[in-house]
BARO-238028 format. One record per residue: x, y negated, z negated of N, C-alpha, C in turn; residue number from 1. Coordinates in pm, whole numbers. Layout:
BARO-238028
R    n_u    n_v    n_w   ca_u   ca_v   ca_w    c_u    c_v    c_w  nr
R      X      Y      Z      X      Y      Z      X      Y      Z NUM
...
end
This chain:
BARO-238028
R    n_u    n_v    n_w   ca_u   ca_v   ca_w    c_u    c_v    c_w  nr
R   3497  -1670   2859   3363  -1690   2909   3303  -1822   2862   1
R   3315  -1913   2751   3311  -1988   2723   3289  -2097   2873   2
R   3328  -2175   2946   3315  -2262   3002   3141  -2191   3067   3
R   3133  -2129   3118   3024  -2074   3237   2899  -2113   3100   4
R   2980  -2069   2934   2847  -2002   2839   2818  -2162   2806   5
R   2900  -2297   2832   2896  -2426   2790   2757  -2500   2867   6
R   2754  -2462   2992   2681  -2514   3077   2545  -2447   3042   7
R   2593  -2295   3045   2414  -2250   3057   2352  -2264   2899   8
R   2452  -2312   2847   2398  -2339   2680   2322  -2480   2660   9
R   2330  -2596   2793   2263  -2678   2790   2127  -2688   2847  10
R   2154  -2591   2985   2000  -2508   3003   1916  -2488   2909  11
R   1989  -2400   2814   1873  -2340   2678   1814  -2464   2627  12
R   1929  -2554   2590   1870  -2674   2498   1755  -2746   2566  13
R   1767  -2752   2720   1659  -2805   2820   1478  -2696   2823  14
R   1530  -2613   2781   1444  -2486   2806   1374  -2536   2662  15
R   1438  -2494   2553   1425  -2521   2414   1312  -2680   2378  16
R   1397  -2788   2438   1257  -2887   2457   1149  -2950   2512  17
R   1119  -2853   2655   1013  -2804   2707    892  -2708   2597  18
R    949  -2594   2590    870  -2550   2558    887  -2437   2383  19
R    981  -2505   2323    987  -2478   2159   1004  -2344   2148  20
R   1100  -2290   2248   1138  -2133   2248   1228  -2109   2122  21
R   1135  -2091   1960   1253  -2068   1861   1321  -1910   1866  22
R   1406  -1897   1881   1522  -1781   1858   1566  -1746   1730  23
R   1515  -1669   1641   1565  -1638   1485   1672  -1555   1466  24
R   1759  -1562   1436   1829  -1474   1392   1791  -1304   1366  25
R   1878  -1222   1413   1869  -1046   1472   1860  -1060   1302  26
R   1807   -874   1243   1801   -868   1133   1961   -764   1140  27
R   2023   -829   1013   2137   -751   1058   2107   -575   1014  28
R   2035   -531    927   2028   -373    937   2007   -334   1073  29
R   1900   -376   1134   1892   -338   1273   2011   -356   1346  30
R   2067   -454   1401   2213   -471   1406   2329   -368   1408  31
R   2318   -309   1256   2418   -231   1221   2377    -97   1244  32
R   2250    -29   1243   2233     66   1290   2238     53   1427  33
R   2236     -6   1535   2248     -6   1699   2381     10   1709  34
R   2483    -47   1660   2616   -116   1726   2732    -95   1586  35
R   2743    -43   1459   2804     39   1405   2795    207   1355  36
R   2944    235   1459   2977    396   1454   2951    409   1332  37
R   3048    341   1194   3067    443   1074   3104    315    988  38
R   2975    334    844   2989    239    756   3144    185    693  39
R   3243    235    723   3377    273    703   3447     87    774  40
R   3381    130    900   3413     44   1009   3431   -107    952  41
R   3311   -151    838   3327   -298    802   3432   -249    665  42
R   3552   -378    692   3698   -329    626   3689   -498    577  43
R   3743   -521    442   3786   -720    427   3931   -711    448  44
R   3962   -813    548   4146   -799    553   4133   -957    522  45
R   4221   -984    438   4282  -1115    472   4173  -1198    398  46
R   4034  -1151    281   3929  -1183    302   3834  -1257    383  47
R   3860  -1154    518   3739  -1179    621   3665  -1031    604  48
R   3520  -1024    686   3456   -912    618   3480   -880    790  49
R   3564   -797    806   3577   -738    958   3512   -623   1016  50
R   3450   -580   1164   3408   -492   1157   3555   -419   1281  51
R   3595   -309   1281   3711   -235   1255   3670   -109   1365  52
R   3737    -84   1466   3770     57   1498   3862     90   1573  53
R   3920    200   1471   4013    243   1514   4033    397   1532  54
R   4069    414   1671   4015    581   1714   4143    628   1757  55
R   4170    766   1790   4291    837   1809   4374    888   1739  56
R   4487    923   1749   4556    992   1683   4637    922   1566  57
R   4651    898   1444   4740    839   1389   4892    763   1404  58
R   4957    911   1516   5061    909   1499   5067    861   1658  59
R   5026    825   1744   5067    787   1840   5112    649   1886  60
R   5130    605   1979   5140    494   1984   5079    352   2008  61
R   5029    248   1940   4918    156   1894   4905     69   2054  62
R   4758     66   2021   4715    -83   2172   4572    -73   2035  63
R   4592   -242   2000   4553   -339   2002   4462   -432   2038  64
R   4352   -425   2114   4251   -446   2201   4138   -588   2157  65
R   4151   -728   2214   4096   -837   2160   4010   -941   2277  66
R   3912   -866   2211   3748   -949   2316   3785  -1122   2358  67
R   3701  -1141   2406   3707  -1265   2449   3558  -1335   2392  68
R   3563  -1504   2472   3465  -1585   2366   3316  -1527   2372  69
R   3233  -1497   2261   3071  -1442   2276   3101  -1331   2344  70
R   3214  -1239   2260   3214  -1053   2294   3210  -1040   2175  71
R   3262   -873   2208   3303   -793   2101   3352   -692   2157  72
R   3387   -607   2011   3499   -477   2015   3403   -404   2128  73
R   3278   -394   2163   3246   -277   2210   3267   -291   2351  74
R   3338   -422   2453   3330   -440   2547   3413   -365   2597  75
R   3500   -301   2493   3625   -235   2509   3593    -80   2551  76
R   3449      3   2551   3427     76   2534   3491    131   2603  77
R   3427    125   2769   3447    244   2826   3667    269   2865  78
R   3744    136   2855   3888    204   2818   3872    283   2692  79
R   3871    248   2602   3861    311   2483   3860    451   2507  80
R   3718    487   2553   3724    649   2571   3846    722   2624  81
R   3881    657   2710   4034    718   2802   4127    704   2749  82
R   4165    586   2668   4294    567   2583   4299    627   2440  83
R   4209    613   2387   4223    700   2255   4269    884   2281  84
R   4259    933   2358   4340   1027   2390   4426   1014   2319  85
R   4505    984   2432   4673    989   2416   4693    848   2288  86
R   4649    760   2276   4696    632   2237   4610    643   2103  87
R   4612    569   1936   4586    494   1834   4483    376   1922  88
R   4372    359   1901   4315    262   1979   4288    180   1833  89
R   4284     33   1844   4259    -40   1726   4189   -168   1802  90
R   4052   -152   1783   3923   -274   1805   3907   -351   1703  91
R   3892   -473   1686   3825   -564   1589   3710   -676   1633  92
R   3617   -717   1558   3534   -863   1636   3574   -933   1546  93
R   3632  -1039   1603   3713  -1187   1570   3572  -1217   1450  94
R   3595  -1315   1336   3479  -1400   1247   3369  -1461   1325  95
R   3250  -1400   1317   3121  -1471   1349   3144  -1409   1490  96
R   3214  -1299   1526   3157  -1175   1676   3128  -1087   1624  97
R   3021  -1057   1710   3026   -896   1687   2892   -851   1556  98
R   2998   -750   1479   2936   -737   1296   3013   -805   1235  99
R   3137   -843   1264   3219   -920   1169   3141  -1036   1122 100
R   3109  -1054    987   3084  -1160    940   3120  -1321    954 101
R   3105  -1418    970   3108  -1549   1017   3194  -1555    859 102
R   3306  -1685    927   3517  -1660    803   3411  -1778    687 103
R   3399  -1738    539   3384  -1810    488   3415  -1925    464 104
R   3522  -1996    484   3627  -2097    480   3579  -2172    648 105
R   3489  -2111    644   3485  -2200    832   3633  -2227    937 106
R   3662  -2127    912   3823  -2141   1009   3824  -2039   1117 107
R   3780  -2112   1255   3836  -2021   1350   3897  -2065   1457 108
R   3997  -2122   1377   4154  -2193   1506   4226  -2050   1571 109
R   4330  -2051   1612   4366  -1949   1709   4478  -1896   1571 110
R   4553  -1985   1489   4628  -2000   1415   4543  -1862   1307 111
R   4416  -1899   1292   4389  -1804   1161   4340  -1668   1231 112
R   4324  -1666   1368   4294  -1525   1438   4415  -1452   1457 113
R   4526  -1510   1450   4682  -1484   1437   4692  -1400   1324 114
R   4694  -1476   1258   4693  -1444   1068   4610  -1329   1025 115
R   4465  -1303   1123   4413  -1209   1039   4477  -1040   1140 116
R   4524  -1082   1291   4598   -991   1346   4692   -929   1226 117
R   4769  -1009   1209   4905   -962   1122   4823   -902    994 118
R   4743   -908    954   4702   -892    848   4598   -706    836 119
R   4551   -728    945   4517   -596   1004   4592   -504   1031 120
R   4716   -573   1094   4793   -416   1123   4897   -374   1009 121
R   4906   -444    843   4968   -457    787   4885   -332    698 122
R   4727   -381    670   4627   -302    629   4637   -138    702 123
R   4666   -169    862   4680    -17    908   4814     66    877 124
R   4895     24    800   5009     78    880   5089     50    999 125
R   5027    -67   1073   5088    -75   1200   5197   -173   1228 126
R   5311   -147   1239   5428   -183   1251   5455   -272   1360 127
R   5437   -216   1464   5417   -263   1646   5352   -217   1700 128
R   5326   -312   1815   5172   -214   1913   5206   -310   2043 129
R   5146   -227   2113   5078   -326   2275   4982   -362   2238 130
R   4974   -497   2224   4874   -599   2202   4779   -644   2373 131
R   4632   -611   2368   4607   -630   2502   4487   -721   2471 132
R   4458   -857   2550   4390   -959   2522   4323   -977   2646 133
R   4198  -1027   2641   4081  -1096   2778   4063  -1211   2707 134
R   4043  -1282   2808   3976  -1406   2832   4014  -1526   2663 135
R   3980  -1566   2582   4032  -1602   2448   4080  -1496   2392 136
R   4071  -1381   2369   4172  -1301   2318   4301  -1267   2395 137
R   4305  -1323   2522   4450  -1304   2589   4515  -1436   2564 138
R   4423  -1570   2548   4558  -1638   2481   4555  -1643   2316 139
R   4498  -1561   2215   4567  -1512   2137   4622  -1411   2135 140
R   4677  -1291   2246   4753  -1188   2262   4867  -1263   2260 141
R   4876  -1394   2402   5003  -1411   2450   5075  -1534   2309 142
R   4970  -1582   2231   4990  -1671   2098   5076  -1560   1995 143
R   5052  -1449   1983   5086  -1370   1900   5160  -1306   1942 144
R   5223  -1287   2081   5349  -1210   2095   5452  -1300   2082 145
R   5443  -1474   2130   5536  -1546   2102   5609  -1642   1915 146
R   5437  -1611   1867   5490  -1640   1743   5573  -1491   1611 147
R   5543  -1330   1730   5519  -1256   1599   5626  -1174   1687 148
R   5699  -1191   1770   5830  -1131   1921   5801   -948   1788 149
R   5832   -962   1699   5850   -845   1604   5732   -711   1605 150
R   5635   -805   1619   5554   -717   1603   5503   -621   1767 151
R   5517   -669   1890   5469   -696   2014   5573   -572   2070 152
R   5468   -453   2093   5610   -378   2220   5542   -414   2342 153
R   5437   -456   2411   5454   -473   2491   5303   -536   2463 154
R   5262   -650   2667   5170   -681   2625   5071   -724   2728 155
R   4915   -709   2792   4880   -673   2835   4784   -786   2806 156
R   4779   -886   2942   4705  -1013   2947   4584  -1020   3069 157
R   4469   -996   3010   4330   -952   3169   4263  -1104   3169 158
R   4292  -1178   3267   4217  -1301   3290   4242  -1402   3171 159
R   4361  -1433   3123   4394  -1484   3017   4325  -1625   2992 160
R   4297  -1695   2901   4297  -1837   2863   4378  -1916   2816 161
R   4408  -2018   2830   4506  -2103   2790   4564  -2213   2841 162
R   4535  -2252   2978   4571  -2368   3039   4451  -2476   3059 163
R   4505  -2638   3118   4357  -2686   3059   4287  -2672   3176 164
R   4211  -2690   3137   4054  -2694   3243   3952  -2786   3175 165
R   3854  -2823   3323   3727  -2935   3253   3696  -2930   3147 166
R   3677  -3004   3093   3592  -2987   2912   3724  -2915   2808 167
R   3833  -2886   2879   3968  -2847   2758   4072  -2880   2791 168
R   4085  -3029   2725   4212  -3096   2793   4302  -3053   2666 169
R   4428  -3066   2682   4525  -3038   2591   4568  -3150   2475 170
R   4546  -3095   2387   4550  -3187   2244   4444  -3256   2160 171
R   4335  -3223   2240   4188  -3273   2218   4146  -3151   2164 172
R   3998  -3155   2111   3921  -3077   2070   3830  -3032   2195 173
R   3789  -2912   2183   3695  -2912   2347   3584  -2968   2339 174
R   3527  -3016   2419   3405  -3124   2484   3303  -3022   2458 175
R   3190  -3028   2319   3079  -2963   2341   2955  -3122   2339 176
R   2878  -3098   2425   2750  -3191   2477   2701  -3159   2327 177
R   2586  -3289   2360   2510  -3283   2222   2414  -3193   2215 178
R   2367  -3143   2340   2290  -3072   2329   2275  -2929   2318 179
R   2432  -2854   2255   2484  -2763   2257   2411  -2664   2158 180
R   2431  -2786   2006   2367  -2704   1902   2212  -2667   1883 181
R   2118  -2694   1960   2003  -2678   2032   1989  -2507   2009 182
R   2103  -2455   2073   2122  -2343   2092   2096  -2243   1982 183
R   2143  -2275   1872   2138  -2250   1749   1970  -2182   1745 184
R   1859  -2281   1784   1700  -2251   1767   1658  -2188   1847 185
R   1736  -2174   1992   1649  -2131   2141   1750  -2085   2192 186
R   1661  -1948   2245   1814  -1882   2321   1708  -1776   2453 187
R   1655  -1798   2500   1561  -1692   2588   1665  -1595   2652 188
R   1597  -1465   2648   1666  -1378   2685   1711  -1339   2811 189
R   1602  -1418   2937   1614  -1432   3044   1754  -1554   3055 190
R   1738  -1646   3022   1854  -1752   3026   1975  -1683   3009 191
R   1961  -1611   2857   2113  -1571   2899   2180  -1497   2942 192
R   2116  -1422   3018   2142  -1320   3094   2201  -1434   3191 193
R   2140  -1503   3241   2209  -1540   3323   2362  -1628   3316 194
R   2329  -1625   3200   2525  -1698   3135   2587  -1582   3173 195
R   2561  -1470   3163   2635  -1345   3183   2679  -1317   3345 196
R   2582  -1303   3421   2619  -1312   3541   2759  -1320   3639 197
R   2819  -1446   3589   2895  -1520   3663   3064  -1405   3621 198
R   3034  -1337   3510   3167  -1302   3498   3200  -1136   3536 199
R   3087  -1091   3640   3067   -942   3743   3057  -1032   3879 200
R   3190   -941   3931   3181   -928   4076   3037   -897   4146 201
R   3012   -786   4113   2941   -641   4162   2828   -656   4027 202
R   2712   -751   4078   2585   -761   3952   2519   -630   3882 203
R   2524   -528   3975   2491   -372   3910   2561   -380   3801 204
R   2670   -367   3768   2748   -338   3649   2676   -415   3530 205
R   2649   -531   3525   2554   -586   3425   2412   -446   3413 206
R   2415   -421   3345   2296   -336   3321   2229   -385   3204 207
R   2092   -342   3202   2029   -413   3110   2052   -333   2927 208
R   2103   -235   2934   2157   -244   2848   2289   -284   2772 209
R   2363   -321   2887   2509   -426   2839   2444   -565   2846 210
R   2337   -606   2934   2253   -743   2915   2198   -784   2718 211
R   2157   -704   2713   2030   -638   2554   2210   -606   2447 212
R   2254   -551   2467   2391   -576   2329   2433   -679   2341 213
R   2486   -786   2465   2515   -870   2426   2469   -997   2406 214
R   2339  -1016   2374   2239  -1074   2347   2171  -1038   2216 215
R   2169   -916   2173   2150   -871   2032   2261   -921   1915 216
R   2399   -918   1961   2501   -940   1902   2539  -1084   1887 217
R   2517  -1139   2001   2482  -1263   1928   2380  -1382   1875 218
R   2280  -1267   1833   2175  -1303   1750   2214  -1270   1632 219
R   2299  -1210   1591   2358  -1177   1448   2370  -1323   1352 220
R   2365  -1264   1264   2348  -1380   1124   2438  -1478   1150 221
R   2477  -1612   1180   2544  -1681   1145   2678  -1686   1313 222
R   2584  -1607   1369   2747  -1605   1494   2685  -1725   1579 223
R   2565  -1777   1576   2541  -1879   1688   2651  -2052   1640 224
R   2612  -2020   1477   2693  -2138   1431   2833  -2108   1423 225
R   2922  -2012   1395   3057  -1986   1429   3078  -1968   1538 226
R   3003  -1991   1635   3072  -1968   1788   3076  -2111   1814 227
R   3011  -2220   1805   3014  -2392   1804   3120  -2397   1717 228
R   3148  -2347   1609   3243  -2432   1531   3390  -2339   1614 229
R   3400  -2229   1630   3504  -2186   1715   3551  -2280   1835 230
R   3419  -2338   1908   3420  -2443   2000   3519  -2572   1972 231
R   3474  -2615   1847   3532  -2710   1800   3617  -2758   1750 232
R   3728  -2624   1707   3836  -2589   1640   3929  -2529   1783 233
R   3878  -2566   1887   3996  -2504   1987   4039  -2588   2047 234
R   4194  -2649   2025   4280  -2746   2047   4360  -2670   2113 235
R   4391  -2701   2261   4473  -2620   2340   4619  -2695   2343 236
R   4741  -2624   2335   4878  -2655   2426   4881  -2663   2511 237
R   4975  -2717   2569   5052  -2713   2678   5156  -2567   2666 238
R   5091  -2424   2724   5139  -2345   2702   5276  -2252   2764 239
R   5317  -2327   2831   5423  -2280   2890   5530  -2290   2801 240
R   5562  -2387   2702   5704  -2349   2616   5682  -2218   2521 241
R   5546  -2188   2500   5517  -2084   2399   5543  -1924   2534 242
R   5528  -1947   2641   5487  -1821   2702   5623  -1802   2720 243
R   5722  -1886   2801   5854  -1885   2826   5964  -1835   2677 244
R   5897  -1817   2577   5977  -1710   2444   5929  -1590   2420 245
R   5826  -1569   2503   5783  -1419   2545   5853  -1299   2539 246
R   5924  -1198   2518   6008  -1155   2578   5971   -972   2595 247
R   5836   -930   2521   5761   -840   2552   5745   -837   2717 248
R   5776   -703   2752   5748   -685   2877   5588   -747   2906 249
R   5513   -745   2990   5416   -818   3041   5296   -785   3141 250
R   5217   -734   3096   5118   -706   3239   5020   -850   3192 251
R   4965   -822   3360   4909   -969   3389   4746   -860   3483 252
R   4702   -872   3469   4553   -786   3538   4453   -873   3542 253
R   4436   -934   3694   4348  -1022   3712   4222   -984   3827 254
R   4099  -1037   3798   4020  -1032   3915   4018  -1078   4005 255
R   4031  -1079   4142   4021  -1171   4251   3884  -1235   4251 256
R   3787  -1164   4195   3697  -1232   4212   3646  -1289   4088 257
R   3736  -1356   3997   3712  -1404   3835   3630  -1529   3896 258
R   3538  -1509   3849   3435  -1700   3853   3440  -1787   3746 259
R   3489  -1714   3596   3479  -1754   3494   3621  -1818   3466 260
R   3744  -1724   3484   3875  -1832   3513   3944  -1780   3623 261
R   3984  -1843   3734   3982  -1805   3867   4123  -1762   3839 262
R   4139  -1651   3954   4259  -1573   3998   4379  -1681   4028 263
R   4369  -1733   4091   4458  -1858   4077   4554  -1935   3975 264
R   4488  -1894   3867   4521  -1935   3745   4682  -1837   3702 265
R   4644  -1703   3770   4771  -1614   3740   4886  -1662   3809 266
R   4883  -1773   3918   5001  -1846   3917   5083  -1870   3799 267
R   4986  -1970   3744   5038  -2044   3630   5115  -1953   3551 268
R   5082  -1881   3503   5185  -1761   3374   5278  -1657   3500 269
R   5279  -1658   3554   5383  -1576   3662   5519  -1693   3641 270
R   5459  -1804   3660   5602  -1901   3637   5625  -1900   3515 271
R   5581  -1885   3402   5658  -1922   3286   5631  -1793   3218 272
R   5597  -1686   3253   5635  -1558   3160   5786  -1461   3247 273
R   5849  -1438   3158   5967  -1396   3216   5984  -1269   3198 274
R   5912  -1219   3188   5902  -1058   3178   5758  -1004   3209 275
R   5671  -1063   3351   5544  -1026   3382   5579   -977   3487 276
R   5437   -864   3514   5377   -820   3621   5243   -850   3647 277
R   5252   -911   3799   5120   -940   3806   5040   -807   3887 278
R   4905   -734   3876   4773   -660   3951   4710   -762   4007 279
R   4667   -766   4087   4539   -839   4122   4445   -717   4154 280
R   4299   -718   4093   4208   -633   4079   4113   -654   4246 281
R   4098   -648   4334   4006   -661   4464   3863   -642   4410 282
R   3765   -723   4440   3607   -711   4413   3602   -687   4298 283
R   3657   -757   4166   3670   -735   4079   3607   -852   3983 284
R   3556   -900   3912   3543  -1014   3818   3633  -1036   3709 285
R   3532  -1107   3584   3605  -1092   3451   3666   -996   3344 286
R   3575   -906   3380   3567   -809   3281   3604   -687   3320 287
R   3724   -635   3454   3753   -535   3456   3755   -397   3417 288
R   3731   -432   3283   3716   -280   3184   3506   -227   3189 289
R   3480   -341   3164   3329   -246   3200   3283   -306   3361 290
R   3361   -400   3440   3300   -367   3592   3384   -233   3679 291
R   3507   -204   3605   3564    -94   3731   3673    -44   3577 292
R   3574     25   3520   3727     46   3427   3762    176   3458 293
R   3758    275   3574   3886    380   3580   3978    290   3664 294
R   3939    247   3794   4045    181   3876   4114     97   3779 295
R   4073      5   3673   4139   -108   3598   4230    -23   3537 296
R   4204    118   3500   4328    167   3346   4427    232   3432 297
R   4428    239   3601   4549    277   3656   4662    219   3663 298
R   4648     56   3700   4776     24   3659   4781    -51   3523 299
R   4724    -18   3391   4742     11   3314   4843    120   3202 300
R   4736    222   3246   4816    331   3204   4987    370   3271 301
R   4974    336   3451   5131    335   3517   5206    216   3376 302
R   5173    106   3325   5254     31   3264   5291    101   3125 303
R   5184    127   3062   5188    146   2952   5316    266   2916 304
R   5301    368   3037   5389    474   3039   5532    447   3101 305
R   5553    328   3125   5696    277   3206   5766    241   3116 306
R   5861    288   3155   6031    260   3028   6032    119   3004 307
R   6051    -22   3113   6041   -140   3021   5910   -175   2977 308
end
C-alpha cells in the first residue's frame, strides 16, 4: 500500500500547512485495550517488543500470516476465524505496526523482518509452516522462502511486492518527497481515509470501523516515524534470481481489480517462480481477505489441502 499511502501523504503535508492540523500521537493504553486480545500477546523475540497471535490447535499444521505496509495482524481477521479451525494460525505486526513497538536499533530492512520471522517460529516451536504474505509482507514471504527453502512448506503470495515501480527503482533507496515527514504532525482523518480507498474494489467493504482501526493504529507511539524510516531502508532487487530458488510449492492470489499493485504484475512472478499457481480474484482489490474473504479462502484452502 505504500505507493497510493506516498502520494496521499503529501496531501496531508499540503493540508498540514494550510491549516496546522496537529495529529498527536494515540495514547497507547487506549490502543491496547481496543486492538489487544490478551496481555500474553506482547512477546520480545529477537529483542523486538512484538505483538503476537497465535490461535488454533497446537498440533496442527502452521500458516504464518504477514500484513503489508501501514497494516497489521488484525487485517488478517476475518481468514483467521476460518483457518484457525483446522490450522495453528500465527499473526505478528512487523516493528513500529500495529502494537508492536517501533525496533530499538532503528532497523527495518527486509533482512531484519527475516531474522525476526526465524526468530519467532524458533520461540514457537515452529519448525515449518506455509508462510502467507500481502503486499510488503509477500515480498518478505517470497524473501524468506528463498533464503530459509528449510523452513517454507509451502507458500502463499496475495498481491505481492517486489518489482520496481515509480519512486522504487532497484538498488536505490525509495524516493520519499520532502514533504513526507510533515506527516509525522498532521494526519486528518478524513484524508486518510482516503489513502485507504484505492486498495477496495467494492468501497462498502471499507467500513468505518476498518476506516477508525486503521487510523487508530497508526497513531500509535512512534509508528508514524518507523513507517518513514521503513521507507527509507527499502532497497529493492532485481528479484527474479531470488524467486527462481523458490522451490516451495506456490500460490499466487491476485485482484483483478488491484489499484495499489496491478494484476499485471502477476506476470512477472509466473515467469520466474517455478512452482506457482496463479487465482485471479474478479471484482476484487488489494486486500482480498477483508474485501471477499470466504470466496478468497476457496482457492486457498483447495491449495493448502493439495498433496504438492
Amino acid at each position: 500500500m505504500k505507493k497510493r499511502f506516498l502520494a496521499i501523504a503529501v496531501a496531508v503535508a499540503l493540508i498540514a500547512a494550510s491549516v496546522a492540523a496537529y495529529t498527536p500521537d494515540a495514547d497507547q493504553g487506549m490502543l491496547r485495550a481496543r486492538y489487544l486480545a490478551s496481555p500474553g500477546d506482547l512477546r520480545t523475540i529477537d529483542g523486538a517488543s512484538l505483538h503476537v497471535r497465535d490461535t488454533g490447535p497446537r498440533d496442527a499444521p502452521t500458516l504464518i500470516l504477514l500484513h503489508g505496509f501501514g497494516s497489521s495482524l488484525h487485517t488478517w481477521e476475518p481468514w483467521a476465524r476460518a483457518l484457525d479451525r483446522t490450522y495453528r494460525v500465527v499473526r505478528f505486526d512487523f516493528p513500529g505496526s500495529g502494537l508492536s513497538a517501533p525496533d530499538l536499533a532503528g532497523s527495518y530492512a527486509d533482512v531484519r523482518s527475516m531474522q525476526l520471522l526465524a526468530a519467532l517460529m524458533d520461540t514457537l516451536g515452529v519448525t515449518r509452516a506455509t508462510v502467507i504474505g500481502n503486499s510488503m509482507g509477500g515480498r518478505i514471504a517470497w524473501s524468506f522462502a528463498a533464503r530459509y527453502p528449510e523452513r517454507v512448506e509451502k507458500l502463499v503470495l496475495i498481491s505481492p511486492d517486489g518489482f520496481a515501480s515509480p519512486g522504487f527503482a532497484y538498488g536505490t533507496p525509495a524516493e520519499v518527497p520532502l514533504a513526507l515527514p510533515l506527516m509525522r504532525y498532521a494526519m486528518p482523518k478524513s484524508v486518510f481515509r482516503m489513502s485507504l480507498e484505492p486498495a477496495y474494489a467494492d468501497q462498502r467493504a471499507l467500513t468505518d470501523s476498518l476506516a477508525t482501526r486503521y487510523y487508530d493504529l497508526m497513531l500509535a507511539p512512534g509508528a508514524r516515524d518507523a513507517m518513514l524510516q521503513r521507507l527509507r531502508q527499502t532497497i529493492l532487487v532485481d528479484p527474479i534470481a531470488q524467486l527462481r530458488q523458490i522451490q516451495a510449492p506456490t500460490l499466487l492470489l491476485w485482484g483483478q481489480q488491484d489499484a495499489m499493485i496491478p494484476f499485471s504484475n502477476a506476470a512477472d512472478y509466473m515467469k520466474a517462480l517455478p512452482h506457482a499457481t496463479l487465482v485471479p480474484l474478479p471484482n476484487v482489490g488489494h486486500l482480498p481477505f477483508e474485501e471477499s474473504p470466504d470466496a478468497s479462502l476457496v482457492p486457498l484452502l483447495r491449495f493448502l489441502t493439495s498433496a504438492k
